[in-house]
Structures are given as C-alpha cells and as structure tokens.
SEDO-262364 format. One record per residue (C-alpha): x, y, z; residue in one letter. Coordinates in Angstrom, 1 decimal. Example, Ala and Ser with C-alpha at 12.3 -4.5 7.8 and 13.67 -1.06 7.14 Angstrom:
REM residues 2
@x->12.3, y->-4.5, z->7.8, rest->A .
@x->13.7, y->-1.1, z->7.1, rest->S .
END
This chain:
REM residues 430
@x->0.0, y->0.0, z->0.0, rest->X .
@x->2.4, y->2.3, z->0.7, rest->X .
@x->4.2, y->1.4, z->-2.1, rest->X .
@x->1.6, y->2.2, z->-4.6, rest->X .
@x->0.7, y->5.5, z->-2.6, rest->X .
@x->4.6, y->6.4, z->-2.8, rest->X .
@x->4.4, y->5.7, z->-6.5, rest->X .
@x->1.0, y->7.7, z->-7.0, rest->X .
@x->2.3, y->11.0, z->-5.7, rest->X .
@x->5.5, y->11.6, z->-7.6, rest->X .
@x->3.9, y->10.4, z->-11.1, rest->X .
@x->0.9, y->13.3, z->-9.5, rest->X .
@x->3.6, y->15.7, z->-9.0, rest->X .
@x->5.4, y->14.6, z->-12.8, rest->X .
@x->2.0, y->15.6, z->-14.5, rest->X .
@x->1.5, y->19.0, z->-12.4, rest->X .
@x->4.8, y->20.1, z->-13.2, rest->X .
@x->4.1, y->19.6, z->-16.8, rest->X .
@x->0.9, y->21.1, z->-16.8, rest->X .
@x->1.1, y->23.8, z->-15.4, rest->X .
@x->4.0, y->25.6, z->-17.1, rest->X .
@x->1.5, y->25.1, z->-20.4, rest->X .
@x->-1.4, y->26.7, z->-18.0, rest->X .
@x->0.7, y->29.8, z->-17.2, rest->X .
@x->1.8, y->29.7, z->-20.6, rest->X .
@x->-1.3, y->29.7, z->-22.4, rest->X .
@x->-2.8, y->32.3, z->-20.1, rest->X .
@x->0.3, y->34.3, z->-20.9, rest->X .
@x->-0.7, y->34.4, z->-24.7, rest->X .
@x->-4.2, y->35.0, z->-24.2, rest->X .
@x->-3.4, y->38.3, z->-21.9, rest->X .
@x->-0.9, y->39.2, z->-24.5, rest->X .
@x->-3.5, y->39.2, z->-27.0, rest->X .
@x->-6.7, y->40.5, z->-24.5, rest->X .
@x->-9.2, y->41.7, z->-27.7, rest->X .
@x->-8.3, y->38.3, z->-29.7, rest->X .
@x->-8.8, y->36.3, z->-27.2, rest->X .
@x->-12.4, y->37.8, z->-26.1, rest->X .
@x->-13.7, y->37.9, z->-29.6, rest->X .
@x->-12.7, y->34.3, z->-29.9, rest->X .
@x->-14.6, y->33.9, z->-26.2, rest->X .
@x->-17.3, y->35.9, z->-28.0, rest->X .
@x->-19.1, y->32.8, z->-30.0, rest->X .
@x->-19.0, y->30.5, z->-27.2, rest->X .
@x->-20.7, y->33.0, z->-24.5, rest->X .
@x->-23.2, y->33.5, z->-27.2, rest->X .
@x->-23.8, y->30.1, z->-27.4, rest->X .
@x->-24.1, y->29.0, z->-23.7, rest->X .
@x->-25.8, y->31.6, z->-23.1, rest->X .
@x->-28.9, y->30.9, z->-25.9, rest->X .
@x->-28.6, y->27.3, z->-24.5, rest->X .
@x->-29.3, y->28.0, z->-21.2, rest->X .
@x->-31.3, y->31.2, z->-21.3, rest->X .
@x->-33.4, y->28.7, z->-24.3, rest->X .
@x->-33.8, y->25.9, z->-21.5, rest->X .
@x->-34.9, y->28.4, z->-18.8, rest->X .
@x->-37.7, y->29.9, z->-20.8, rest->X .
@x->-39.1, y->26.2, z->-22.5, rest->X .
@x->-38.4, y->24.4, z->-18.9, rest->X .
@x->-40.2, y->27.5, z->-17.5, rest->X .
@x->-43.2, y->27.0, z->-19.6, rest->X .
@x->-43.7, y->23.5, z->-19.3, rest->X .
@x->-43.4, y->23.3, z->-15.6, rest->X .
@x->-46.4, y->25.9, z->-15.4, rest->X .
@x->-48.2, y->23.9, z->-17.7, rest->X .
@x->-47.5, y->20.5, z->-16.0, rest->X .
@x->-48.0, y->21.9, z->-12.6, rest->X .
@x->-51.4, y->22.8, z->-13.6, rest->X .
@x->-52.2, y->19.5, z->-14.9, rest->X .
@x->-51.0, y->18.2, z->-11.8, rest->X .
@x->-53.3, y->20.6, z->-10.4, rest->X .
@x->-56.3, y->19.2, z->-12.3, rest->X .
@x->-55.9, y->16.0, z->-10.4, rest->X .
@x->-53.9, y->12.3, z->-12.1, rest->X .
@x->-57.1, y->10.5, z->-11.1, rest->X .
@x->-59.8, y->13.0, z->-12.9, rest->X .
@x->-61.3, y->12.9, z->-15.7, rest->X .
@x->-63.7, y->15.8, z->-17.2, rest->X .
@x->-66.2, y->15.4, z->-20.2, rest->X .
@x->-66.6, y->18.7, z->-22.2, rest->X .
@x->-69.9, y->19.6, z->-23.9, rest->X .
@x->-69.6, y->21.0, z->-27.5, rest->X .
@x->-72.1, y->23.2, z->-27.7, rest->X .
@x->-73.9, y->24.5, z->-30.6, rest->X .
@x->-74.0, y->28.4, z->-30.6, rest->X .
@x->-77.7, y->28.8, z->-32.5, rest->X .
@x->-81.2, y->26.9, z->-32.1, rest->X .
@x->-80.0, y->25.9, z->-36.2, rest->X .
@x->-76.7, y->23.9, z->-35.5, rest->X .
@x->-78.7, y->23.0, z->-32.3, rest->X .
@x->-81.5, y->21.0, z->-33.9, rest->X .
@x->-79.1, y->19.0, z->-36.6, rest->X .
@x->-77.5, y->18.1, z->-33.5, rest->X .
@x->-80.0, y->17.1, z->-31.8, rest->X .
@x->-81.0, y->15.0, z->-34.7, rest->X .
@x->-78.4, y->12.9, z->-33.7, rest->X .
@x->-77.1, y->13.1, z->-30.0, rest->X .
@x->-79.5, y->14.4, z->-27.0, rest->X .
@x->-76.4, y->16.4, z->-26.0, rest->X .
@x->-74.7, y->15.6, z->-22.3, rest->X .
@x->-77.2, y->14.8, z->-19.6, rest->X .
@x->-78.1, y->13.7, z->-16.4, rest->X .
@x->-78.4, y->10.4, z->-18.2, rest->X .
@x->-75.1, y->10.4, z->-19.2, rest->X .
@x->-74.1, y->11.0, z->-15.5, rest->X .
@x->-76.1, y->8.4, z->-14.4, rest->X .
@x->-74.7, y->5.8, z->-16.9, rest->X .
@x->-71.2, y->6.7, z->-16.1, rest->X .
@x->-71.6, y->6.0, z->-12.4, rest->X .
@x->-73.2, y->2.9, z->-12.8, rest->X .
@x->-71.2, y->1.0, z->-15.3, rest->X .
@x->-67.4, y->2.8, z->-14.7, rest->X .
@x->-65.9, y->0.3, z->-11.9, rest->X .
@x->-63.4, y->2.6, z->-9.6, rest->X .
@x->-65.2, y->5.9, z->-9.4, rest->X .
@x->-64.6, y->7.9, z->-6.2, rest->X .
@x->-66.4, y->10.7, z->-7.2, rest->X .
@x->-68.6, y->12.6, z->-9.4, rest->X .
@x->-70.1, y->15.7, z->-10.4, rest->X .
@x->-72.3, y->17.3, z->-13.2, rest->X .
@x->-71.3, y->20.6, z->-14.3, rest->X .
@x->-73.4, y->23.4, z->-15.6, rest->X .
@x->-71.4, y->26.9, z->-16.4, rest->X .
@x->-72.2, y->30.2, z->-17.8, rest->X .
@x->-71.4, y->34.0, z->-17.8, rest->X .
@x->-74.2, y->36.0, z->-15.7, rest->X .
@x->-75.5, y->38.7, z->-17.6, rest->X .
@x->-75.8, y->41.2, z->-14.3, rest->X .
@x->-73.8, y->41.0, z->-11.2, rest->X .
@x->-74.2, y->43.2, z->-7.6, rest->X .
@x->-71.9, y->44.3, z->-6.7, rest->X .
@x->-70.1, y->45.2, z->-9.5, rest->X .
@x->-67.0, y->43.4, z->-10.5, rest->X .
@x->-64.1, y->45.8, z->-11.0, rest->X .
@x->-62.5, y->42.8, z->-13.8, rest->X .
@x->-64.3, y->40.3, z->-16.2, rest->X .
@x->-67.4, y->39.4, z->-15.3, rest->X .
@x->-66.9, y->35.9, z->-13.2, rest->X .
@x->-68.9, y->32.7, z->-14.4, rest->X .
@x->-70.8, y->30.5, z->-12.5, rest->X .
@x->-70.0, y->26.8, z->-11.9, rest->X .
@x->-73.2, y->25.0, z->-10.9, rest->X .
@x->-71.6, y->21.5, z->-9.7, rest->X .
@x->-72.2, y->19.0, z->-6.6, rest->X .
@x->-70.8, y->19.3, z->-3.5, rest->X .
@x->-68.1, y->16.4, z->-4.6, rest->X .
@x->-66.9, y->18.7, z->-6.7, rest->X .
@x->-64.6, y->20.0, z->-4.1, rest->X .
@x->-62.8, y->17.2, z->-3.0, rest->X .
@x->-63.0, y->16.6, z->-7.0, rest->X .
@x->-61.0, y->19.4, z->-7.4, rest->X .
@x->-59.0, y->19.7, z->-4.3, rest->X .
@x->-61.0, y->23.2, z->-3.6, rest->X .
@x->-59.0, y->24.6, z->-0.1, rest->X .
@x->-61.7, y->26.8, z->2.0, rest->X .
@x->-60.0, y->30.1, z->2.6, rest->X .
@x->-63.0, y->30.9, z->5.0, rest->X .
@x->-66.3, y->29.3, z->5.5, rest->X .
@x->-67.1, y->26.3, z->4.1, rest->X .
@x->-69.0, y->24.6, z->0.6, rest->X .
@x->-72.5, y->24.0, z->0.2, rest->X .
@x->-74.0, y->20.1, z->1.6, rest->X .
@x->-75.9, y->17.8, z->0.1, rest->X .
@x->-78.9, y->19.0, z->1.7, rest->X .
@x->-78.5, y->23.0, z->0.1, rest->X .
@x->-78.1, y->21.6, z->-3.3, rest->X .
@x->-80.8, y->18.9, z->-3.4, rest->X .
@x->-83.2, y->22.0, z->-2.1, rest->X .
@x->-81.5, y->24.1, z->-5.0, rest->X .
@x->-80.3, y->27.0, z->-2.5, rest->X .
@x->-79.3, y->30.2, z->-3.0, rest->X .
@x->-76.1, y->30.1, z->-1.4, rest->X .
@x->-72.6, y->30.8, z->-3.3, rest->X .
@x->-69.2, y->29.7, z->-3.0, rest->X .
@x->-66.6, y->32.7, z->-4.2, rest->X .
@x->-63.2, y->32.1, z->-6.2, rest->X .
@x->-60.0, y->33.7, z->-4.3, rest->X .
@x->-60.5, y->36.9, z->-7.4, rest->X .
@x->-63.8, y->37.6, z->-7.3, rest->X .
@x->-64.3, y->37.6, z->-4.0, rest->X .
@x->-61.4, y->40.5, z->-3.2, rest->X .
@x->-63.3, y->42.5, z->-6.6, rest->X .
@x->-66.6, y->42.3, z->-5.1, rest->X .
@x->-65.5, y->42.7, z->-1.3, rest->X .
@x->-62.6, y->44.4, z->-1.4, rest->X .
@x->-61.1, y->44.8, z->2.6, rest->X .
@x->-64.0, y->43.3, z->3.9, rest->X .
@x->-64.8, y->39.5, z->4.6, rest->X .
@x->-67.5, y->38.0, z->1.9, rest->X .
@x->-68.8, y->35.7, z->4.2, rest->X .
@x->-72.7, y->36.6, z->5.4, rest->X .
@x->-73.0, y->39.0, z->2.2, rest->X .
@x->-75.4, y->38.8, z->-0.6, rest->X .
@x->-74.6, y->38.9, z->-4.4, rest->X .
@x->-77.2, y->39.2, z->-7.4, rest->X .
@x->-76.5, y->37.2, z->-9.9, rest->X .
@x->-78.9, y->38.1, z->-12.9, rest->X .
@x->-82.3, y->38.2, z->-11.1, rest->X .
@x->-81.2, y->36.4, z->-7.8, rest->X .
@x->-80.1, y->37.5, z->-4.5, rest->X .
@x->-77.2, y->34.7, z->-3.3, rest->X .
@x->-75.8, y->34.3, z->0.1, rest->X .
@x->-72.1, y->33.9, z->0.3, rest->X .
@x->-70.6, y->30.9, z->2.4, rest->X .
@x->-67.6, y->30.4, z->1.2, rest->X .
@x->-64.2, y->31.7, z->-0.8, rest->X .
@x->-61.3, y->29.3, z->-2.0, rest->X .
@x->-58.0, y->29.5, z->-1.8, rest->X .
@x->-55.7, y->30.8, z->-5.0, rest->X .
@x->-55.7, y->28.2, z->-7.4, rest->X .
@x->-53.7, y->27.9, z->-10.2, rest->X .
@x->-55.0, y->28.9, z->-14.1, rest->X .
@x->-54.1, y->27.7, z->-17.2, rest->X .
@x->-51.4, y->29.0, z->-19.1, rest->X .
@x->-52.9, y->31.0, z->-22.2, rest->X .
@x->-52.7, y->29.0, z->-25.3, rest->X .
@x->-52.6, y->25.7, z->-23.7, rest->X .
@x->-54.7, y->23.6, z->-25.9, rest->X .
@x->-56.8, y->21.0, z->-24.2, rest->X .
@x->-57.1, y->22.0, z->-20.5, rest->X .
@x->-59.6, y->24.4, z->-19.2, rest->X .
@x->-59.5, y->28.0, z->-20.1, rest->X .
@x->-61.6, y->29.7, z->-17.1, rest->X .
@x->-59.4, y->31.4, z->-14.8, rest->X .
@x->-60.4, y->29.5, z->-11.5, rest->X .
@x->-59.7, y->32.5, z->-9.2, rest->X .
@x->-62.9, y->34.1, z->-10.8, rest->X .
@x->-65.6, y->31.4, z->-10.5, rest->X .
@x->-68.7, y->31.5, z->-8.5, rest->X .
@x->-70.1, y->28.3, z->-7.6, rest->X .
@x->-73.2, y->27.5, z->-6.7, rest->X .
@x->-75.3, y->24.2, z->-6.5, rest->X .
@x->-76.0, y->22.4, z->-9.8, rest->X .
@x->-79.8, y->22.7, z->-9.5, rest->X .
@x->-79.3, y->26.6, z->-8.1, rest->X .
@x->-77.9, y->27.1, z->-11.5, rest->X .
@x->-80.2, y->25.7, z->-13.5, rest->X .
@x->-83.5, y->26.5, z->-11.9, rest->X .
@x->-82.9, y->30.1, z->-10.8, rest->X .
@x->-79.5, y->31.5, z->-12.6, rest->X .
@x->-79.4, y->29.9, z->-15.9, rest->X .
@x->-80.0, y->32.8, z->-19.1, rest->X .
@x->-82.2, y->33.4, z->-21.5, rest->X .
@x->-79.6, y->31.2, z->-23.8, rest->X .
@x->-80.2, y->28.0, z->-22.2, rest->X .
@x->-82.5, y->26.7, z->-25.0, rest->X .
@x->-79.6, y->26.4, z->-27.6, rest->X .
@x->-77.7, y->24.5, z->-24.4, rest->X .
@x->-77.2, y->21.0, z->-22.9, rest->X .
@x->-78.5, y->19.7, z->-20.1, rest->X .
@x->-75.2, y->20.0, z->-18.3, rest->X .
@x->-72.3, y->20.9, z->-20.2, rest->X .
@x->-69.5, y->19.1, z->-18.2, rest->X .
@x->-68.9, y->15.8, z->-16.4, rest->X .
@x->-66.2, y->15.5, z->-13.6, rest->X .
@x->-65.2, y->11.8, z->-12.3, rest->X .
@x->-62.3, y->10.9, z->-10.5, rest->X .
@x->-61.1, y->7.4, z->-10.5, rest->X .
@x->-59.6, y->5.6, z->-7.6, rest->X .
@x->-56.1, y->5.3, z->-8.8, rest->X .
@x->-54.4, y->7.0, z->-11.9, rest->X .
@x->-53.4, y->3.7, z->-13.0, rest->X .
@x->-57.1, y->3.1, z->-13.8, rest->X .
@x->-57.7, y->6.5, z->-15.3, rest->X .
@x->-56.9, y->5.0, z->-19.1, rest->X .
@x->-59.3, y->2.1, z->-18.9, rest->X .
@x->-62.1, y->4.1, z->-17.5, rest->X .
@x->-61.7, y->6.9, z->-19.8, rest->X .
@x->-61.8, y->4.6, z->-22.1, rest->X .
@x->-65.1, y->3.2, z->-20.5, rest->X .
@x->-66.5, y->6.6, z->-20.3, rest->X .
@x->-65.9, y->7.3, z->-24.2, rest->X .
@x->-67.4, y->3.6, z->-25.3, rest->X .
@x->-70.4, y->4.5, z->-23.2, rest->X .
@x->-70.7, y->8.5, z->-24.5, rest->X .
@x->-69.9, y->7.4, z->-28.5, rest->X .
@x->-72.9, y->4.8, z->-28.1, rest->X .
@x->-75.7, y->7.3, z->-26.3, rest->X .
@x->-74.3, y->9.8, z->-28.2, rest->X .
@x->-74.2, y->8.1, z->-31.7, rest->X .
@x->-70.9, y->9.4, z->-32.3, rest->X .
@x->-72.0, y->13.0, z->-32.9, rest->X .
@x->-68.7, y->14.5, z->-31.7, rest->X .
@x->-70.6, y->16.5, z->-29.3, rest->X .
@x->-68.3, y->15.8, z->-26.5, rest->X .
@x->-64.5, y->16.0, z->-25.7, rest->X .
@x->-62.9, y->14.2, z->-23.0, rest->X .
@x->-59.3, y->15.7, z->-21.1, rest->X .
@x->-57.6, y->12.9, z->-19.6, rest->X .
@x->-54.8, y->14.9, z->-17.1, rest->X .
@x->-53.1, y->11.7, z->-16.5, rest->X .
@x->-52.4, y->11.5, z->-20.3, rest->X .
@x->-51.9, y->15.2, z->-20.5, rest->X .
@x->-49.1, y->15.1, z->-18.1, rest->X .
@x->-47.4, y->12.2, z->-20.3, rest->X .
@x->-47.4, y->13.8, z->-23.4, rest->X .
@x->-46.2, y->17.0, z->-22.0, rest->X .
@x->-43.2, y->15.4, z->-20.8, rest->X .
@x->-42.8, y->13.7, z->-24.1, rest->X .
@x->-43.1, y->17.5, z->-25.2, rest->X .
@x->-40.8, y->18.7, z->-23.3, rest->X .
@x->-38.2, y->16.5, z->-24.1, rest->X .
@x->-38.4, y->17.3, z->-27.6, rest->X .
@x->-38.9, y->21.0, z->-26.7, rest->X .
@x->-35.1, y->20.6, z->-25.1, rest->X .
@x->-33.6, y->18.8, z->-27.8, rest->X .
@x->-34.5, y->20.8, z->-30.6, rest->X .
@x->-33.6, y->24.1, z->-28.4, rest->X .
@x->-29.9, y->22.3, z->-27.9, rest->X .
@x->-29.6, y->21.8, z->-31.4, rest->X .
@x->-30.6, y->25.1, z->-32.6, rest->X .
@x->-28.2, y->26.5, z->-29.9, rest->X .
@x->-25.2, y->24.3, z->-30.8, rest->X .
@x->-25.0, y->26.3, z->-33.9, rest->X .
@x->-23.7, y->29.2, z->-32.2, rest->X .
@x->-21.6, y->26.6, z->-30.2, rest->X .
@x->-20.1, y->25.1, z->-33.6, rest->X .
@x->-19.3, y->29.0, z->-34.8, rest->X .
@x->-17.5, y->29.3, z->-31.5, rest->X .
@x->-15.6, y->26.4, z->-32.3, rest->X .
@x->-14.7, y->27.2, z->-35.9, rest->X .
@x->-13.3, y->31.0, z->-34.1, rest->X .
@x->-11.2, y->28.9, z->-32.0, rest->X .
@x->-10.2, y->26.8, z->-34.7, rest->X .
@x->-9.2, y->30.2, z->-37.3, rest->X .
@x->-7.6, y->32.0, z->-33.9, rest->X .
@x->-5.3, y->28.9, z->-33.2, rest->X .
@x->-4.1, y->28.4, z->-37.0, rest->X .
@x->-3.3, y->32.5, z->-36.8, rest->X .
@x->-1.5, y->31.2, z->-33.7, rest->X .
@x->0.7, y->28.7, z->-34.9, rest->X .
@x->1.3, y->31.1, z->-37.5, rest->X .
@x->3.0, y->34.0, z->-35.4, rest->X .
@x->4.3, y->31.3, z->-33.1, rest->X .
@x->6.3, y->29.2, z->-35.9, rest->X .
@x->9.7, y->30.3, z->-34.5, rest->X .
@x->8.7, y->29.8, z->-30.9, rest->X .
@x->7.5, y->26.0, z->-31.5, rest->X .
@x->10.9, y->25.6, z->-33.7, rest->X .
@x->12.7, y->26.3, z->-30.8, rest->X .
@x->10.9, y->24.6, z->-28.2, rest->X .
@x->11.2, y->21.7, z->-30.8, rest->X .
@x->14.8, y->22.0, z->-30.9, rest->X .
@x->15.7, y->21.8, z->-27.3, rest->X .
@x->14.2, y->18.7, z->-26.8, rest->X .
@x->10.1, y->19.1, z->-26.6, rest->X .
@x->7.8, y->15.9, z->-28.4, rest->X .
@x->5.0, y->16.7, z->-29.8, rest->X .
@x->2.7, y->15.3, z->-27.3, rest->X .
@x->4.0, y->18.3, z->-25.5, rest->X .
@x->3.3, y->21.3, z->-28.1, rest->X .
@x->-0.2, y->19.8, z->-29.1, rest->X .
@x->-1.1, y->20.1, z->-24.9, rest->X .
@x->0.3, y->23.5, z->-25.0, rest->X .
@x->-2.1, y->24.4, z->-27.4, rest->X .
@x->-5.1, y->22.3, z->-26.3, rest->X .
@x->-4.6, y->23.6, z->-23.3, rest->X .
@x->-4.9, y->27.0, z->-24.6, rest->X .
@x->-8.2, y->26.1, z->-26.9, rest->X .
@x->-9.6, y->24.3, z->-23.2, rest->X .
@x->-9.1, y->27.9, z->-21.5, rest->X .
@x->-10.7, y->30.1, z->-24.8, rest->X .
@x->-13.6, y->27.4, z->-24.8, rest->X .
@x->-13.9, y->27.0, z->-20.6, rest->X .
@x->-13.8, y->30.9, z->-19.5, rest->X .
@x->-16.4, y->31.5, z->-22.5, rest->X .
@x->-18.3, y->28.6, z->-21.2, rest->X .
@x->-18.4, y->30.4, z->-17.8, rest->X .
@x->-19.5, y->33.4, z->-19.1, rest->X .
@x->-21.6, y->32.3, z->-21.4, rest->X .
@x->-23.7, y->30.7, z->-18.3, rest->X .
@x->-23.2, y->34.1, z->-16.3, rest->X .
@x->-24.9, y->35.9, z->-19.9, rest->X .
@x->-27.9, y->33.0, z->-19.7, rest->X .
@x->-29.0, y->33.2, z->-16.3, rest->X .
@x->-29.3, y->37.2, z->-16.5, rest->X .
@x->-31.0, y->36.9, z->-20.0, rest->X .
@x->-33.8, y->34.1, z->-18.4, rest->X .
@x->-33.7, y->36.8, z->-15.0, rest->X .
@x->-34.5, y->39.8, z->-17.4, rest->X .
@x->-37.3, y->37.7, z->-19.3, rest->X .
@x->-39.0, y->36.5, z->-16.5, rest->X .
@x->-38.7, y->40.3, z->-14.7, rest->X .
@x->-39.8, y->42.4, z->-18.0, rest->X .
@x->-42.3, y->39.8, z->-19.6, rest->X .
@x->-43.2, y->38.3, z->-16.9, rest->X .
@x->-43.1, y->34.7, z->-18.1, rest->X .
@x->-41.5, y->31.8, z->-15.6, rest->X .
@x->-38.0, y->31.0, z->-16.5, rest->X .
@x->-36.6, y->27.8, z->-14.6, rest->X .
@x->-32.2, y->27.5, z->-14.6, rest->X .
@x->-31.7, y->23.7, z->-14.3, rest->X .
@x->-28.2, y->22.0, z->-13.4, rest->X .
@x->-28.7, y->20.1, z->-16.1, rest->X .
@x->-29.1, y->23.1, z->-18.7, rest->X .
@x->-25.6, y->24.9, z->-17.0, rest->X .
@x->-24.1, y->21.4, z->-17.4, rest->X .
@x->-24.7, y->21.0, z->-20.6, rest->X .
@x->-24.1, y->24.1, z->-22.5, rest->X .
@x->-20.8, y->24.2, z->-20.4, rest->X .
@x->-19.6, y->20.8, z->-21.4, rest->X .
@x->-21.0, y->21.4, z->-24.8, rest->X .
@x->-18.5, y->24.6, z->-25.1, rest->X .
@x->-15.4, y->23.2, z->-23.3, rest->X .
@x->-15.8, y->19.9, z->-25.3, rest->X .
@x->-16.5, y->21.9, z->-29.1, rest->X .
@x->-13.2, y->24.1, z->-27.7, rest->X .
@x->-11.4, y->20.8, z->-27.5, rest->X .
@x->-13.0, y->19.3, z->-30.7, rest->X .
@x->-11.8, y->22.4, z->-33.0, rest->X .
@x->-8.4, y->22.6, z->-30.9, rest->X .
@x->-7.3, y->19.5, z->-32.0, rest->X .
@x->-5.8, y->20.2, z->-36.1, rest->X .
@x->-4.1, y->23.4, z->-34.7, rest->X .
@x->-2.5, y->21.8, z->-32.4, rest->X .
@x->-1.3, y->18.8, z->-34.2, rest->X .
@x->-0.5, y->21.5, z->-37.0, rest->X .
@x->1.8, y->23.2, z->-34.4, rest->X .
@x->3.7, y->19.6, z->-33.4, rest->X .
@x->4.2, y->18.3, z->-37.0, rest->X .
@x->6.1, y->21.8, z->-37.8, rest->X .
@x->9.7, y->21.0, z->-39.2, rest->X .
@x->12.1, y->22.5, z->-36.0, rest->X .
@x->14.2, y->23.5, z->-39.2, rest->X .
@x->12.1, y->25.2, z->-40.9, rest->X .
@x->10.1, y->26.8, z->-38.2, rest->X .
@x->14.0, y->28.5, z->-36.7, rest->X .
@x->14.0, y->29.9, z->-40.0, rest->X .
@x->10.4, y->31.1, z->-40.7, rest->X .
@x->10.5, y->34.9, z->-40.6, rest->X .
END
C-alpha cells in the first residue's frame, strides 16, 4: 500500500509540473493578446448563453403547464360539452345526439368500476352581477358538493355548500379567491349577498388561490379558477341559468375521478365507449384525460429541449470554428517559438497540450460566461415579460460541457498542425 501511494504522488507531482508551465503559458498568450482572445470567447458565451437562457424559458413554460395538470388532479377525468352556438346547428345536432345529460351522468356512475367521485357541471357567464366586479365578469359553476374534493378546492374561509342545500337548489354561493377580493374588497364575503342576474345569493364560502391555465394551452380548461362563482347544480339551473339555455345542454361538463391513476386509461376509455354509443358518435363531446396530458407534455418537453440544444449548438459550432481560425493564426505567429521549443528537446505530445490547453481555456472561460450571460437573460425575461424562467443544473451542465468539449474538438488540427512543424524550418520562418 504504501508502495503504490509512494508511486502515485510523484507520477501526480510529474504531470503538475508539466501542466502547469503550459497553464501559465497559455494564459500568458491569451493576456498578451486581451481583444483576440475575447472575440474568440465571444461565439461561445453567445452560445451557452442561448442554451441555457433557451432551456430556462421552455423548462419555464412547461413546468407551469404540467403543474397545472397536476393541479387538475392524475385520477380525474372531465367530459366537455360541444355546444352549438344557435337553435340551427342546435336541432341538426340534436338530430343525432341528445347532447350531455343527467343520463349520461347516471350511466357513467353505474357502469365505470373505480369511481370515487362525481359531479355534473353546468357553467355560464351571468349577464348582471351586484356588486359590480371591477374585472371580467366571473362565471358561474353549478356543480355538486363532490366537486370539491374533486378538485382539491381549499376553503379560505367558510365552508361549501352540503348535500342537503343543493338537493333543495339554494341560494347560497361559494366565491373564487379573485372575485371575492373585486366584489368585497377589505371586507370579509362571508354573510354577504350577491345578485347574480335576477337572484339574490348568500355567500358561504371563498377558496384558496388556485392555479389557471397557461394561455394557449390547448386541451385543459380555459376559465381562470380564481374568478368562479359556484353555486349548487340545480341553483344554477333553476334560478341562474339565461335566457340562452334553449340552444344548451342539459349539463355541459362531467367531472369523475377514479380511484387510482393507474385506472384512469381504462375508465376513460369506458366513459368514451359509453358517451360514443348514447351519443351516436356526434362529436358533441371531448374528454381531457390529465393523467395523459401530463405524459405527453413530458414527451413535449423532451423534444422542446432537444430541438432548443440543437438550434443553440449552432452558435456553439461557430464558437468552435473562431477557436479553430484563432489557433491556426496562432501557430502562425508562433512558428519560431515551437521551432525552438522543438529543438531543445520538446515531443510533440507536448506542443499539441500546449495548445489544447490553450483552446480548453478560450472554450472554458467563455463557457463560464456564457452561463453568467444566460441566467441574467432568463432573470431579465422573466422580470420584464413576466413569463416563468426555470435555470436547471442540467441546462448549465450541458451548455458548459457542450463549449469546453467543441473548444477541445476544434483545438485538435491546430495543435497537431503546431507539433508536426519542421524545427528547421520553423527556426527559419520569418
């Protein structure tokens, strides 16, 4: 043992006394030559710094995205009406599919095996609303009392409406985390009254923030969560619903949650054999399955960071062709130096790790910088548009190992350019 440690240390202290004479002397060049060398620098830190900043913005948007769909719940499952939009498109339809219904609900919970929970949906946009709103106008979910453990609705204060409210259709309301601060601003909701339309509602409840889809997120929910106003299904319909509800379905949105999210597939699946058959295939429906959502936006997102590398690397690979044309220039003005480092004794090996080395310091300090450049571009993004920008270790690693190993790459003919010089010649070269 002691042996091998004895032999260990002086073949350490061999290689770091050859290595680091070529350290200082590469530095040495580089200083000498302060504009050259950060110019070459210039295509790597643009580089890195598109790679990472890239990553941050992409890795940004798709955690907000999956964090939502999180949100929604592995083990739910929600049935969309398609609604038509006049009494026309309305009675084709209707020619065909009776449109979601109670029915539908009723079928679902009887012949899907693992469902915890259920509830109808029926949604719309109030026409009039005291006290006025100072934002959108909310809309109204009518849905069961489920829905809240459905959803994962935390009270803020008060509580959600029973079973015994919403079989008697009451008209008590339950107030997103927005609407509630626009319509009571500094004072607590709870106890008031809103009019919605042409009826007085007592307020019982307010949620907690919840999160909202991105914009432009196709297939998940559009309504911004924070301004809902949710009242029982049968409140909605009976004494809330518009003058519009003729060209509507019975209930325009199904929410059933599964016992497990590895049972979500096969009872979505159940749920869409059932719906095409009542339904006659009209197309009248959609159904957003979160559990497959979430899958293919990591499938996304692994494409969304492999196509962002490669469209980076190309202002990695122009880096690495500067180093390349700044090392040849090198070699050049350095002929007479290598000739006589040639002709007092050092191999080759030796003048190509002089100059790798040198190409490993260009490509590494850019590499640093270039990551320094990245996180402030993501920083500035996220402060000026507001967007979510995420710095990952594995984005820094990878545009930093990216740089130092294209550095390397394009270092390599130089330098074996610099050790196959003729000592001869190179004493001579003028």
């Amino acid at each position: 043992m002691n042996a091998s440690t004895t032999a260990t240390g002086p073949r350490h202290r061999r290689w770091s006394a050859r290595i680091g004479p070529d350290i200082r002397m590469g530095l040495e060049n580089l200083l000498a030559h302060k504009l050259r060398s950060l110019l070459t620098m210039l295509g790597m830190i643009c580089g890195v710094a598109a790679v990472v900043a890239m990553l941050s913005i992409g890795a940004g948007a798709q955690q907000q995205v999956m964090a939502f769909i999180e949100n929604l719940g592995v083990r739910n499952l929600i049935v969309e009406a398609r609604e038509a939009t006049d009494w026309q498109s309305m009675q084709k339809m209707r020619a065909v599919s009776p449109g979601l219904t109670f029915t539908d609900l009723r079928l679902v919970e009887a012949n899907v095996p693992g469902i915890s929970g259920i509830s109808p949906r029926k949604r719309f946009t109030p026409t009039a609303l005291l006290p006025r709103p100072g934002r959108d106008m909310p809309v109204v979910f009518g849905v069961a009392p489920g829905y809240r453990a459905i959803a994962g609705l935390a009270m803020a204060q008060g509580r959600f409406f029973d079973e015994e409210e919403a079989r008697r259709a009451a008209p008590v309301a339950v107030l997103g985390d927005g609407i509630a601060e626009a319509l009571f601003p500094g004072t607590s909701p709870i106890g008031q009254h809103l009019k919605v339309n042409e009826q007085w509602l007592l307020v019982i409840g307010v949620t907690r923030p919840q999160m909202t889809a991105p914009r432009g997120t196709s297939g998940l929910p559009a309504d911004d969560r924070n301004n809902l106003v949710y009242v029982p299904v049968w409140t909605a319909i009976l004494r809330l619903e518009d003058s519009t509800s003729s060209v509507k379905d019975e209930i325009d949105g199904l929410y059933v949650q599964v016992a497990s999210s590895d049972t979500s597939p096969v009872a979505a699946q159940a749920i869409r054999g059932l719906l095409d058959e009542t339904h006659k295939r009209a197309g009248d429906y959609s159904l957003v399955v979160p559990a497959e959502l979430l899958a293919e936006q990591r499938r996304t997102q692994q494409i969304f960071q492999m196509v962002m590398v490669a469209i980076a690397s190309i202002s990695l690979l122009v880096g690495g062709i500067g180093i390349m044309n700044i090392m040849l220039a090198s070699v050049l003005e350095r002929t007479r130096e290598i000739g006589v480092r040639r002709a007092v004794g050092a191999r080759q090996a030796e003048v190509v790790r002089q100059f790798l080395i040198e190409a490993t310091i260009i490509s590494g300090l850019g590499g640093v910088l270039g990551v320094v450049v990245g996180v402030l571009i993501s920083r500035l993004v996220a402060y000026f548009a507001g967007w979510t920008t995420v710095i990952t270790p594995f984005s820094v690693a990878l545009a930093f190992t990216v740089s130092v190993a294209v550095g390397l790459l394009f270092g390599v003919y130089p330098a074996r350019k610099a050790a196959r010089l003729d000592p001869v010649k190179a004493l001579h070269y003028e």
